[in-house]
Backbone bond lengths (Angstrom), bond angles and torsions (degrees), N, CA, C in turn:
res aa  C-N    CA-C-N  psi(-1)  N-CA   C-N-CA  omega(-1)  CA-C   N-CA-C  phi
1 X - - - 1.461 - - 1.530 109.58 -
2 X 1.453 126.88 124.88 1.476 135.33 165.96 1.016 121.89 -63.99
3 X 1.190 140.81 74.41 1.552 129.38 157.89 1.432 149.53 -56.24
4 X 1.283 97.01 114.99 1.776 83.04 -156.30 1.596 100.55 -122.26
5 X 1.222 110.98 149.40 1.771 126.27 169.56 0.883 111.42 -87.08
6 X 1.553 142.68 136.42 1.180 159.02 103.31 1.393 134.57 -55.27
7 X 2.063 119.39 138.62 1.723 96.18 161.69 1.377 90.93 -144.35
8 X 1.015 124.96 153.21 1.541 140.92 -167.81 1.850 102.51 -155.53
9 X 1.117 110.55 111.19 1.937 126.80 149.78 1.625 92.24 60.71
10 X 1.708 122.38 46.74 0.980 138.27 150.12 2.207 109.84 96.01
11 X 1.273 102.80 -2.17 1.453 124.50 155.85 1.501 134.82 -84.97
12 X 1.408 118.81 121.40 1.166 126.64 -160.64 1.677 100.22 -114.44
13 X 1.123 111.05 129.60 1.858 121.49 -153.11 1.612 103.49 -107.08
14 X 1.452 133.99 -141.52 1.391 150.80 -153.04 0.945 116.68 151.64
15 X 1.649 129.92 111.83 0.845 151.72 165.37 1.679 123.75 -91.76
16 X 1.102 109.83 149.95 1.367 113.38 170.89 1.447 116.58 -127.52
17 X 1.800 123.74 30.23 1.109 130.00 -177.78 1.477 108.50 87.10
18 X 1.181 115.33 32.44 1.495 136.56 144.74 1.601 150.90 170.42
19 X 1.065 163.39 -172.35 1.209 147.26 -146.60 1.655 106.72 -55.64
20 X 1.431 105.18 -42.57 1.222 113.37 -135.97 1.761 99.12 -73.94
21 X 1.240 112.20 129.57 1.624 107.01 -179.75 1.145 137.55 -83.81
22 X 1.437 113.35 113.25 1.348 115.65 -173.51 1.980 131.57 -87.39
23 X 1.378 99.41 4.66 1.786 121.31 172.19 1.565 107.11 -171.62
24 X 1.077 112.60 163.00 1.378 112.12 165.60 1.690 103.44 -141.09
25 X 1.370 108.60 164.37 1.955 99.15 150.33 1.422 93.57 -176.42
26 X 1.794 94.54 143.02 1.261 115.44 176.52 1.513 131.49 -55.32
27 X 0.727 127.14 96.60 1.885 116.85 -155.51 1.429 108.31 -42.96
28 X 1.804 101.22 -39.42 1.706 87.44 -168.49 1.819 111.92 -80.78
29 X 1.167 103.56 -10.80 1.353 97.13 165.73 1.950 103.10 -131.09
30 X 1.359 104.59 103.72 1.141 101.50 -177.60 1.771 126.21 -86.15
31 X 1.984 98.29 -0.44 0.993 71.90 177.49 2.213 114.55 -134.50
32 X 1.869 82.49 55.70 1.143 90.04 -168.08 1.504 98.90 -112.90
33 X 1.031 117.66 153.61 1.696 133.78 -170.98 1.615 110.42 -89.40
34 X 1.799 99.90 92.35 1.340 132.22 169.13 1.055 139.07 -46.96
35 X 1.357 103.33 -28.52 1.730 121.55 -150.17 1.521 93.14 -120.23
36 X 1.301 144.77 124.68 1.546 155.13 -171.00 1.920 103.28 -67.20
37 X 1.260 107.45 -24.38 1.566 109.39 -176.74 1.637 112.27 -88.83
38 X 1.579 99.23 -21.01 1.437 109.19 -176.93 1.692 110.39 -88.39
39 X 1.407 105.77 -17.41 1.426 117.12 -174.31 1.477 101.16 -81.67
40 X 0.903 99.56 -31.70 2.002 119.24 -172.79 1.370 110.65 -74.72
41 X 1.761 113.90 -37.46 1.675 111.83 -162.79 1.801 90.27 -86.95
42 X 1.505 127.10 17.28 2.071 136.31 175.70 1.328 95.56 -77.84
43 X 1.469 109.26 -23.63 1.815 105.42 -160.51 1.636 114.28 -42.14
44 X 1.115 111.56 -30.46 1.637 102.70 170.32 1.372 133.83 -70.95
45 X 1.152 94.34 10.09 1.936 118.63 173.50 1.233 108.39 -73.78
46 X 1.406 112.09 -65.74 1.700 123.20 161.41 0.979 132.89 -35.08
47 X 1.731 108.63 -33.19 1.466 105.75 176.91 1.571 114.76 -105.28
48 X 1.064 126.76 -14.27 1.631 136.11 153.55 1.554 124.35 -102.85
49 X 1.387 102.65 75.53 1.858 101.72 -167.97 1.447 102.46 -70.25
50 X 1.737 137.69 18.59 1.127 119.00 -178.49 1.448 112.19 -85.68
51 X 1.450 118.76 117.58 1.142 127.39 -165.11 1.631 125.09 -58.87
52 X 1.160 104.20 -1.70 1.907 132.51 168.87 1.281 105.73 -81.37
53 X 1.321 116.61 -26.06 1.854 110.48 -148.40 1.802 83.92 -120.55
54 X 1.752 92.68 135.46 1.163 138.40 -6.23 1.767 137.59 -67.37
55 X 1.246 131.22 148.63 0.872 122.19 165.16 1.296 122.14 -66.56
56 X 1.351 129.76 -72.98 1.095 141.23 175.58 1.983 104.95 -110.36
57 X 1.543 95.09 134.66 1.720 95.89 177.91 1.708 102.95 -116.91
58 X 1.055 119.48 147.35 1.831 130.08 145.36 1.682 111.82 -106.29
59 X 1.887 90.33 131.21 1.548 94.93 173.73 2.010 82.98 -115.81
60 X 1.441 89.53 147.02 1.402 101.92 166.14 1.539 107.02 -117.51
61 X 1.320 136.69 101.70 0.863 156.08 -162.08 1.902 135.84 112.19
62 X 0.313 115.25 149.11 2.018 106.29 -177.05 1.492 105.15 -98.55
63 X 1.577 94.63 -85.32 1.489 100.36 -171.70 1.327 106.93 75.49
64 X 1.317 146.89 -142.00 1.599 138.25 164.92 1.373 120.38 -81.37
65 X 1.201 116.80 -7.26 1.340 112.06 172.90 1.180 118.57 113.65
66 X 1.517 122.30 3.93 1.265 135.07 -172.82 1.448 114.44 -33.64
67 X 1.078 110.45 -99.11 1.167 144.60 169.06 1.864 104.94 -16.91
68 X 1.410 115.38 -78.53 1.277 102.79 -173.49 1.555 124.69 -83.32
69 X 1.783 98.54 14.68 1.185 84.72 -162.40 1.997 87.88 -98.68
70 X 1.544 114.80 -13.16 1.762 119.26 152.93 1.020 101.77 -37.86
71 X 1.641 122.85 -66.98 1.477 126.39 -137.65 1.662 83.58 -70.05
72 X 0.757 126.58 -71.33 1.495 135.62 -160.88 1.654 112.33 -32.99
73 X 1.290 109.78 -41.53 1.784 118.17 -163.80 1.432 104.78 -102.74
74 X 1.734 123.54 3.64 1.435 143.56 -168.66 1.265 104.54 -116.61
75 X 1.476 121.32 -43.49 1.598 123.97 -173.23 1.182 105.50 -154.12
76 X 1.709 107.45 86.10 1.523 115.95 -168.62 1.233 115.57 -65.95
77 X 1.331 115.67 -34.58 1.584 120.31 177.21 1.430 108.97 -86.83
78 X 1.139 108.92 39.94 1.691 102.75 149.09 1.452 113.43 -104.19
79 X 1.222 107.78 145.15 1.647 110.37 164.99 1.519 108.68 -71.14
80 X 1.418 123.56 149.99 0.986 135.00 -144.88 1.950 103.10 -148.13
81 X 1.186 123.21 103.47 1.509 134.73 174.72 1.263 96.75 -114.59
82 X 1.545 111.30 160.27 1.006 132.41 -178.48 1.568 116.33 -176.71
83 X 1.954 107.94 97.67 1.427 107.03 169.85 1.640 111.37 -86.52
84 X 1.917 79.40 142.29 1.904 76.07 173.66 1.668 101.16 -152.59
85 X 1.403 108.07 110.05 1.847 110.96 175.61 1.221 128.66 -33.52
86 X 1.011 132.30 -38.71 1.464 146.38 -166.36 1.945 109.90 -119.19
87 X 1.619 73.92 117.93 1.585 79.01 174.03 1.586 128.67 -87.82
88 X 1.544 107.68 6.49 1.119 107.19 155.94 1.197 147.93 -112.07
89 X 2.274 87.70 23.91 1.709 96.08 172.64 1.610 97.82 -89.41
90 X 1.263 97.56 -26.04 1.850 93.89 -177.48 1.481 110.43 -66.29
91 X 1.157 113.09 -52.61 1.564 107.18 170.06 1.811 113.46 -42.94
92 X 1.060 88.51 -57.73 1.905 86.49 171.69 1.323 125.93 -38.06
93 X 1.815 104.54 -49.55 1.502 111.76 -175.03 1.617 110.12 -69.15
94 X 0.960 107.03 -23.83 1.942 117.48 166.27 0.718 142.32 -47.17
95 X 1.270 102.40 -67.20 1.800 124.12 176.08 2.013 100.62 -87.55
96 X 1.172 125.61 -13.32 1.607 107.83 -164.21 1.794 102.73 -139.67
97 X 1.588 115.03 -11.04 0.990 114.82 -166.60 1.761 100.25 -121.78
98 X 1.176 138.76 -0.33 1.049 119.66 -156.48 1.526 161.08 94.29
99 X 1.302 74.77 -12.31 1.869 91.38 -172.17 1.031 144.16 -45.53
100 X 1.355 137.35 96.54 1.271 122.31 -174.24 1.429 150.35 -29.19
101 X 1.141 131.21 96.92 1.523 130.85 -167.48 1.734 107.62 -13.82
102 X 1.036 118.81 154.61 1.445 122.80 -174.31 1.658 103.21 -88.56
103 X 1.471 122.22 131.46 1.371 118.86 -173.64 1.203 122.12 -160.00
104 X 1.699 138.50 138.39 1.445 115.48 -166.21 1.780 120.83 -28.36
105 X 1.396 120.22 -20.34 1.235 102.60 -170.11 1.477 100.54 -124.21
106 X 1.495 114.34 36.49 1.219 117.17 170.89 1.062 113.91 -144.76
107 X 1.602 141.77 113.93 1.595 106.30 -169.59 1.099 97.81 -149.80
108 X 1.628 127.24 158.75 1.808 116.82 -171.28 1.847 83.36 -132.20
109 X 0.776 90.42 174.02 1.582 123.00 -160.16 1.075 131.04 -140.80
110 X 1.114 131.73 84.85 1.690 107.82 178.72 1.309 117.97 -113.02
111 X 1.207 90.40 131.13 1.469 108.55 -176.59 1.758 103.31 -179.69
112 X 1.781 106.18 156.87 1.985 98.43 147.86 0.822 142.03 35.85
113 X 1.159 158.17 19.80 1.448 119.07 -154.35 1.721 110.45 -69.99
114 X 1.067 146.91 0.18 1.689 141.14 141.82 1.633 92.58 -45.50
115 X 1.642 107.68 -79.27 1.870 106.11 -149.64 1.573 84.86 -73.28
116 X 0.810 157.76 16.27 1.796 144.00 139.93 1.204 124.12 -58.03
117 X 1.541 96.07 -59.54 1.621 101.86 171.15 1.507 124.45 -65.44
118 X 1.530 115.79 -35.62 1.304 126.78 -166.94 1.788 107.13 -75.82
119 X 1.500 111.43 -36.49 1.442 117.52 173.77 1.694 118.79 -81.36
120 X 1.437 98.54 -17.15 1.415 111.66 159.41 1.472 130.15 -44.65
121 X 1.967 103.85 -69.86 1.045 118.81 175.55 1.326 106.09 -87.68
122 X 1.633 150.13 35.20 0.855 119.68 142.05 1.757 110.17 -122.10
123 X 1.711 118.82 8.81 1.183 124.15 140.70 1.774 126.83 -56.60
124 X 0.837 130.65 -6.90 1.501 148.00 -119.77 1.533 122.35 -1.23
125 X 1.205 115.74 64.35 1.264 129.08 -165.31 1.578 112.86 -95.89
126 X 1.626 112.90 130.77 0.814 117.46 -158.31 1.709 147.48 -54.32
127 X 1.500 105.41 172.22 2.014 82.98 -150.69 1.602 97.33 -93.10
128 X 1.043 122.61 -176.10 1.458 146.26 -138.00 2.248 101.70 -137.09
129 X 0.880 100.34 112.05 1.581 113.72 153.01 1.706 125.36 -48.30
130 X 1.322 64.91 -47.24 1.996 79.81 175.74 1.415 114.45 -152.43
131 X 1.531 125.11 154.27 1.585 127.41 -168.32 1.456 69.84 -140.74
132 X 1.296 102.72 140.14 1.821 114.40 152.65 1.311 95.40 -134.69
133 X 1.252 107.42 129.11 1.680 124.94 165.94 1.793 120.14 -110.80
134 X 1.450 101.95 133.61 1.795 96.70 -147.63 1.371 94.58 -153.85
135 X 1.319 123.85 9.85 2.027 138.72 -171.61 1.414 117.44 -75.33
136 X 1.418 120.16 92.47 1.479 129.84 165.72 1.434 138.11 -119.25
137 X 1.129 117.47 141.13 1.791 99.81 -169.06 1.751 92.02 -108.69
138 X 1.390 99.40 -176.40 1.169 117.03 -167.27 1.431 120.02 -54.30
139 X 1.373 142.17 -10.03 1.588 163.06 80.29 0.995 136.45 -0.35
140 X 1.358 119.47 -13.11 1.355 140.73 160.52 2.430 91.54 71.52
141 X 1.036 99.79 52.12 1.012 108.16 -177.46 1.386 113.88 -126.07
142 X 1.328 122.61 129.59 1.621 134.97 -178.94 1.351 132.09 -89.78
143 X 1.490 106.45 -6.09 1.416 91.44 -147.47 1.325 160.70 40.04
144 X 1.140 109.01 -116.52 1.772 118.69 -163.94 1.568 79.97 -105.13
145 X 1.472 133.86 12.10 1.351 101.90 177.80 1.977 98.77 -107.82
146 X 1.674 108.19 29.41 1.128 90.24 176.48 1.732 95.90 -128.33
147 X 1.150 111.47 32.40 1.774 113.68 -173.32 1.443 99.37 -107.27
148 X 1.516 93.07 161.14 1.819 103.64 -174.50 1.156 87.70 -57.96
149 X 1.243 128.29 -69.99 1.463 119.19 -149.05 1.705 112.89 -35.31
150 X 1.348 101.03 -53.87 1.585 103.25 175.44 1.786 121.50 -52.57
151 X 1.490 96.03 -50.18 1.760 96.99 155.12 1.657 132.03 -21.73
152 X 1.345 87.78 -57.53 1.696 102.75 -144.11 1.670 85.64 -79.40
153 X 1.500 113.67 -30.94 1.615 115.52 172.72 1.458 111.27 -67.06
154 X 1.513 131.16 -43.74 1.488 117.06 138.65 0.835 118.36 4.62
155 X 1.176 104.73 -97.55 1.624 125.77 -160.98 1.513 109.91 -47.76
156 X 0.979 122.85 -39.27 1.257 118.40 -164.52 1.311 119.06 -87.72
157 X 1.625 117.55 -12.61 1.187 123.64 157.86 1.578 123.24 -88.59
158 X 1.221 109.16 1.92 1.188 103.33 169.51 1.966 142.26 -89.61
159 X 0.933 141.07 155.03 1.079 116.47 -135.51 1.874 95.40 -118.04
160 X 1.153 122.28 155.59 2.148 106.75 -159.33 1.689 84.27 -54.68
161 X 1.187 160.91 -39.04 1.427 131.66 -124.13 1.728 81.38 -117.20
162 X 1.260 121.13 18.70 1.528 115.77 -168.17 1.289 123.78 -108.85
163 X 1.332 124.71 169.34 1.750 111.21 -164.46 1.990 95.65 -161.28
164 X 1.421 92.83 118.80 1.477 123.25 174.91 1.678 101.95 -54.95
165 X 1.236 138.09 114.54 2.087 126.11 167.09 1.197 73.84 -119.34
166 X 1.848 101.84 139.30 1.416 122.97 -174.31 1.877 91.52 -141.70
167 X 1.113 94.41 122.92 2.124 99.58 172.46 1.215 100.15 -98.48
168 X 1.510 110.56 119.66 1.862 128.19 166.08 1.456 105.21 -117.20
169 X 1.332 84.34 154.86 1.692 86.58 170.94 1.694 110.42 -116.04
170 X 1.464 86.31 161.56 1.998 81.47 -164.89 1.513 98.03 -101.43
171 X 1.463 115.05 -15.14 1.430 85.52 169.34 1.703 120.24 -93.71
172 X 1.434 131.78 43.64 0.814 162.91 126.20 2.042 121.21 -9.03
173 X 0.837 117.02 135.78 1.636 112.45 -170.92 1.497 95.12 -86.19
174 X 0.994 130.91 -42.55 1.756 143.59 -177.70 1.275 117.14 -105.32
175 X 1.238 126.74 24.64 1.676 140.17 -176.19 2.064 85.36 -47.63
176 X 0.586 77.94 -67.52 1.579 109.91 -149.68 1.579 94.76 -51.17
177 X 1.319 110.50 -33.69 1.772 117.79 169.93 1.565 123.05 -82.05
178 X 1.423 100.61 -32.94 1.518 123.04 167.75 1.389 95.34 -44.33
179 X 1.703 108.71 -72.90 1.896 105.74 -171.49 1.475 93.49 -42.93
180 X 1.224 106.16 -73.83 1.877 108.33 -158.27 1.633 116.03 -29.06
181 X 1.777 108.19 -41.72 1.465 99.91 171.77 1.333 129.44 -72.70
182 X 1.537 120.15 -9.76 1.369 121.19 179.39 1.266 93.23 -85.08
183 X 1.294 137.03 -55.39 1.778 141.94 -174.95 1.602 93.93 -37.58
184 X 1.225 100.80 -58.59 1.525 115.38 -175.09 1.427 113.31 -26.70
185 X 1.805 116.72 -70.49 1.430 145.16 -145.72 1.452 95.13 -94.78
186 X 1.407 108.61 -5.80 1.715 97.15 -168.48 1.767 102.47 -137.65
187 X 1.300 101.16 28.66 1.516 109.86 167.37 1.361 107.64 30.61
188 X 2.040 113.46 57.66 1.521 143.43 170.79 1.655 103.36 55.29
189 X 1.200 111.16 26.26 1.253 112.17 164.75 1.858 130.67 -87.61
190 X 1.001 99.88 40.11 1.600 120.78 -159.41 1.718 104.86 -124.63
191 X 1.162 104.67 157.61 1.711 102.26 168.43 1.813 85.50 -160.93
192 X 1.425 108.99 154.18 1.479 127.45 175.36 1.293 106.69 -104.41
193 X 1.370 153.51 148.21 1.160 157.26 112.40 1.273 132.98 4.31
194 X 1.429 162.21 167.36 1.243 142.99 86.57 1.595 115.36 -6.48
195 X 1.510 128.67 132.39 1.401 127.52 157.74 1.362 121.45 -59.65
196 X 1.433 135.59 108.44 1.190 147.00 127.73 1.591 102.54 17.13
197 X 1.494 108.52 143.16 1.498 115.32 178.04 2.028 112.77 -77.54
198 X 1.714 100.22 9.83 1.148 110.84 -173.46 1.364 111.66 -94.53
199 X 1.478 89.19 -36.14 1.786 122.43 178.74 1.657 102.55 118.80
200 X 1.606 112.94 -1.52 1.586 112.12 -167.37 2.171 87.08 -66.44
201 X 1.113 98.48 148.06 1.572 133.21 -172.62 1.722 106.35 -110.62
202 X 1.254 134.39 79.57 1.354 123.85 -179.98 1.799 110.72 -94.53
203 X 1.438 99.63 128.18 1.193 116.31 -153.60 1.930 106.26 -111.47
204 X 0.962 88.34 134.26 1.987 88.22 -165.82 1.178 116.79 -106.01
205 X 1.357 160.15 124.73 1.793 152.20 178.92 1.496 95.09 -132.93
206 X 1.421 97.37 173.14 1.553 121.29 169.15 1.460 122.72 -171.69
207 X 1.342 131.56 -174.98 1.341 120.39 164.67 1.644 133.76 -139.81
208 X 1.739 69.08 27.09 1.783 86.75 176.44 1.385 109.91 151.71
209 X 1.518 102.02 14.13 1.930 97.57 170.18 1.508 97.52 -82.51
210 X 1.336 112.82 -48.56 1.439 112.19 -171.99 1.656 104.36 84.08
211 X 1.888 94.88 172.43 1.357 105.23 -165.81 1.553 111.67 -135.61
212 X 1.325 103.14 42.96 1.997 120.96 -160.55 1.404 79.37 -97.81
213 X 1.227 150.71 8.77 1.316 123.21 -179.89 1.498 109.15 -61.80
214 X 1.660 135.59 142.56 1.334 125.14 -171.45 1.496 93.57 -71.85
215 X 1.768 95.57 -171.64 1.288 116.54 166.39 1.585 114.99 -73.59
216 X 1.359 115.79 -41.43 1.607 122.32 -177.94 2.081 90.01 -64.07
217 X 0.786 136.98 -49.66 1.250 143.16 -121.47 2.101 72.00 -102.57
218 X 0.880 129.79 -57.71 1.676 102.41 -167.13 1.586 91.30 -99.29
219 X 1.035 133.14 -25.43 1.720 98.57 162.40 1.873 129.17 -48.18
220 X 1.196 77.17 -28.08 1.834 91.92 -172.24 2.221 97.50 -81.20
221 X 1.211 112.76 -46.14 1.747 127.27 -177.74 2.334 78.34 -58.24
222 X 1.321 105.96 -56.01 1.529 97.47 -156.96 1.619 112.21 -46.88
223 X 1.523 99.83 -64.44 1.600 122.84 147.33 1.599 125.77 -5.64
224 X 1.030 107.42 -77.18 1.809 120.40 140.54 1.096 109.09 -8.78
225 X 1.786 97.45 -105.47 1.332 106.23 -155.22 1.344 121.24 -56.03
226 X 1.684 129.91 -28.68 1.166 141.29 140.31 1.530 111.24 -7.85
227 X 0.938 115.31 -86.94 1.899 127.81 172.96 1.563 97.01 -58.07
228 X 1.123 168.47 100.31 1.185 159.42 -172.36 1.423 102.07 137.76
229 X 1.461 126.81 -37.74 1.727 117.10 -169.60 1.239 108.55 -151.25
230 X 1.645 111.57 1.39 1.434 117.06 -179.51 2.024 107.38 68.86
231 X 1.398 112.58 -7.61 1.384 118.70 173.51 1.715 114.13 -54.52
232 X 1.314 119.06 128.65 1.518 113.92 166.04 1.052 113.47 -92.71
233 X 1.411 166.37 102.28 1.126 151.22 150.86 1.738 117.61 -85.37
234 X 1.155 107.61 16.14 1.816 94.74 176.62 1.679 113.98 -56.41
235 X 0.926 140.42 -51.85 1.267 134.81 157.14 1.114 116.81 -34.53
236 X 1.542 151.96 -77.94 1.435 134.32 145.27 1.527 122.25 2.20
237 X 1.736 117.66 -54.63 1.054 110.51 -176.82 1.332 104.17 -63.06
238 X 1.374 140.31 -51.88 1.465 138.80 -164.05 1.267 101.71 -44.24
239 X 1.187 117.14 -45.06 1.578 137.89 -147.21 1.577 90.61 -71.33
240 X 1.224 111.32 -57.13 1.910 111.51 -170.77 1.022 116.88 -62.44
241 X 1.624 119.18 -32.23 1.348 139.52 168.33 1.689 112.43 -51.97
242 X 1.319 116.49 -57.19 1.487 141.05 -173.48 1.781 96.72 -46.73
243 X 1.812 99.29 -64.14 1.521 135.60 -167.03 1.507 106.72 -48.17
244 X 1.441 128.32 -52.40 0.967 136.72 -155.97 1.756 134.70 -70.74
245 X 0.856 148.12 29.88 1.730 80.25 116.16 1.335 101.03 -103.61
246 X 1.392 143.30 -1.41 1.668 128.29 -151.25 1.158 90.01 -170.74
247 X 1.516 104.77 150.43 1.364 125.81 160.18 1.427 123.54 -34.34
């Protein structure tokens, strides 16, 4: 895999051996969420405003680190995993992205994320608050990390107060089967998004947090977290609103 750097009008990008961008982050704030799909896959903020939760998170994918490297500087006492195949996206996220030193409550991984999850749940190793799944190669292709089977291993690591964020893309040949397998793995406990102006598709499950939060109730969590992380998500909120109850 080619990895290549980019910086353009004070943004530093990710490549995977061609245009198409696979992370970004603002240098002067490196550890704020750049990318409109990455701002979108927080949505479980809104729906659990307890400022503890998550306890423990899994990212399946790296990329620069976006994502956990928020969670991390937002809710320090979460435990913090992170599978990522390639050891030279982690090296990347190091030297160009920021990454947080590796530490009991931070830890990267490389390896799988299918045989992670799958040796996971049949170690019975413990469940997860949150799973974010975010794994693409230079093809914008996922694999086995978008099949029930991988789902249904989701699910099973997840913990009742916990919630699956899965990034699809809608211009995708199987968009439309992708939903069906999360509906599938999560016995219609899933809802999709509006598509991102990118076309990224952020996709939501659970197995018993649920998504009854009112409208007053995550405008007010958005509000919050806003003052709390400088995060906007009011657009998100529309979106869950729009989303709800089902795909």
């Amino acid at each position: 895999m080619d990895i290549l750097i980019s910086e353009e009008k004070g943004v530093r990008q990710l490549h995977f051996g061609s245009d198409w961008v696979q992370g970004a982050m603002r240098i002067a704030r490196p550890y704020a969420l750049e990318l409109e799909y990455t701002r979108e896959m927080m949505a479980p903020l809104l729906l659990n405003p307890d400022s503890q939760w998550p306890r423990n998170a899994l990212f399946v994918g790296l990329g620069v680190g976006a994502l956990p490297k928020f969670l991390h500087k937002h809710r320090p006492n979460a435990k913090i995993t992170v599978i990522e195949i390639s050891h030279a996206v982690v090296a990347a996220a190091q030297m160009h992205f920021k990454l947080p030193p590796f530490s009991p409550g931070f830890h990267v991984e490389v390896s799988c994320g299918a045989d992670y999850m799958a040796k996971s749940v049949a170690s019975s190793a413990r469940q997860f608050d949150l799973i974010m799944v975010d794994g693409f190669d230079g093809k914008a292709k996922v694999g086995p990390l978008n099949s029930t089977a991988f789902y249904l291993n989701c699910k099973a690591l997840l913990s009742e107060q916990g919630y699956l964020v899965a990034n699809l893309l809608s211009n995708q040949k199987d968009s439309a089967q992708s939903k069906q397998r999360l509906l599938d793995a999560f016995d219609g406990n899933a809802v999709a998004l509006a598509p991102c102006a990118s076309g990224n598709v952020i996709a939501l499950a659970h197995v018993g947090a649920g998504f009854s939060a009112t409208e007053a109730d995550l405008y007010a969590n958005c509000q919050r977290l806003k003052e709390e992380t400088a995060l906007n998500l009011s657009n998100t909120v529309a979106k869950l609103i729009e989303a709800c109850p089902k795909v």
